[in-house]
N, C-alpha and C positions, 0 to 999 in steps of 0.2 A: 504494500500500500504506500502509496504518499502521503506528505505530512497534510495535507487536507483532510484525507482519510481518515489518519489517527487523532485530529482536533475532533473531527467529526462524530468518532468515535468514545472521546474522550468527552465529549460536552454533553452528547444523548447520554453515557455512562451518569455522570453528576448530577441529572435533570432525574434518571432514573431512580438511581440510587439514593439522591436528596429525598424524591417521594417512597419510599420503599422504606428508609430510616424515620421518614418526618411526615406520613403520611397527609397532614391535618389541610394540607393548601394553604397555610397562614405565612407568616414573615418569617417561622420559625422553618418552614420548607426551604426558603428562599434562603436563609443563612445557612441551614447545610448543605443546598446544591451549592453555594457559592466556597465552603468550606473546604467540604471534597474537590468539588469542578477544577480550583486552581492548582492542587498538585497534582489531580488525577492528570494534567492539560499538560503541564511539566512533565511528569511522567511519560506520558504517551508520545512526548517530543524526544526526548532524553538519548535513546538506542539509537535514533538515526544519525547522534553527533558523531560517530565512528564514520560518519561519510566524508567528516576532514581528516581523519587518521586512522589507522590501521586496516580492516576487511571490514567493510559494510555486510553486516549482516553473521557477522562473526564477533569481533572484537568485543561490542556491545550487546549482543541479541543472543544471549545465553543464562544457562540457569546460574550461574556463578554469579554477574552482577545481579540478577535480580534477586535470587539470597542476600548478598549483601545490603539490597535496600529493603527488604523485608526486617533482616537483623538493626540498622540505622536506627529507628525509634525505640528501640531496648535499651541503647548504649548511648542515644545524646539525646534521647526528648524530643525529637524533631522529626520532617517530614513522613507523619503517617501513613498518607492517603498516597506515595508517590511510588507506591510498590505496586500501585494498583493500575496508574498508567502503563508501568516498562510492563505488567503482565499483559495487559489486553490491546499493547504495542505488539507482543511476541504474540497472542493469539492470530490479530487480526493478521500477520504475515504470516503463520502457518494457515489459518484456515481461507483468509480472503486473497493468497496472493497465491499464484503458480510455483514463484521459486524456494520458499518455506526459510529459515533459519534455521542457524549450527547452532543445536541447543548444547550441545557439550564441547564448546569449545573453549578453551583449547587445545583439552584432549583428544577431541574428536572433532575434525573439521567437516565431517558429513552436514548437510542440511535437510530438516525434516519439516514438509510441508502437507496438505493434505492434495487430493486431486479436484477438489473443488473449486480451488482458487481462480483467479484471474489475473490480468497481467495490470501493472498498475496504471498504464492509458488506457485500458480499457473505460467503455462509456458504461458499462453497468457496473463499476467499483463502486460507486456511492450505496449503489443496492446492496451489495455484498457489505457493506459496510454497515448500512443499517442492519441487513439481518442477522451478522455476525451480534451485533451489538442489542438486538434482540435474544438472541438465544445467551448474552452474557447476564442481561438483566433477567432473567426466568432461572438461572443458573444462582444467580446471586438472591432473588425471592426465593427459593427455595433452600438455601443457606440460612437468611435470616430467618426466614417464619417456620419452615416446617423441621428441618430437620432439629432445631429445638425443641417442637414439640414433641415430634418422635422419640427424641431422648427419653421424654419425659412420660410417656405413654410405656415404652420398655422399661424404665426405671419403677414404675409403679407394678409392672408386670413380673418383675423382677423379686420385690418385694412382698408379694401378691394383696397389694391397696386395689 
């Protein structure tokens, strides 16, 4: 994808996710799409900096940095939300683009993408882009809502409540 792509990407993410966390439509929706939005937006930008240096799509577009910003907020307090970018930067090049990313690089310079992709001039990327970014927010609704519950329904089952 292009960095259109992943703004695009990244901003329906915030919008979703802000209501998904904030459900109510009030000012309190609007401060956490805006909360999430700005690192998720950094984020989703972040992997393609490796297109001034080193292997695009290698250097930057692996599980090693994106551990690394997952661990970030453990160890300084900061950037929460910005793991959540470089991940659905790496999704949308595996699943919306033809040529996939080196997720184990760089131990392994293979690139893994799916066959569904498309190329990134392509005229239907915006579409692959919103439905990827569809199936993220149903992915991430059933994170928040259900599989809590679920816990909690085995946990009583468990206990026999």
């Amino acid at each position: 994808m292009n960095k259109k792509g992943h703004v695009l990407n990244a901003a329906l993410l915030a919008i979703g996710l802000g209501y998904l966390l904030e459900p109510a439509g009030t000012e309190v929706t609007f401060a956490k799409i805006v909360e999430i939005g700005v690192p998720v937006v950094l984020g989703a930008l972040f992997p393609d900096v490796d297109t001034a240096f080193g292997r695009h799509r290698k250097t930057l577009h692996n599980l090693p940095i994106l551990v690394g910003f997952v661990a970030f907020p453990y160890f300084f307090g900061n950037l929460e939300f910005v793991w959540i970018g470089i991940l659905t930067h790496y999704v949308l090049d595996v699943a919306g683009s033809k040529r996939g990313i080196a997720l184990f690089y760089p131990v392994w310079k293979k690139e893994f993408g799916l066959p569904i992709g498309v190329t990134v001039s392509s005229e239907r990327a915006d579409l692959v882009t919103v439905v990827v970014t569809g199936a993220e927010l149903v992915l991430a609704g059933l994170v928040i809502y259900r599989i809590p519950q679920l816990s909690l329904e085995y946990g009583r089952q468990a206990v026999g409540v």
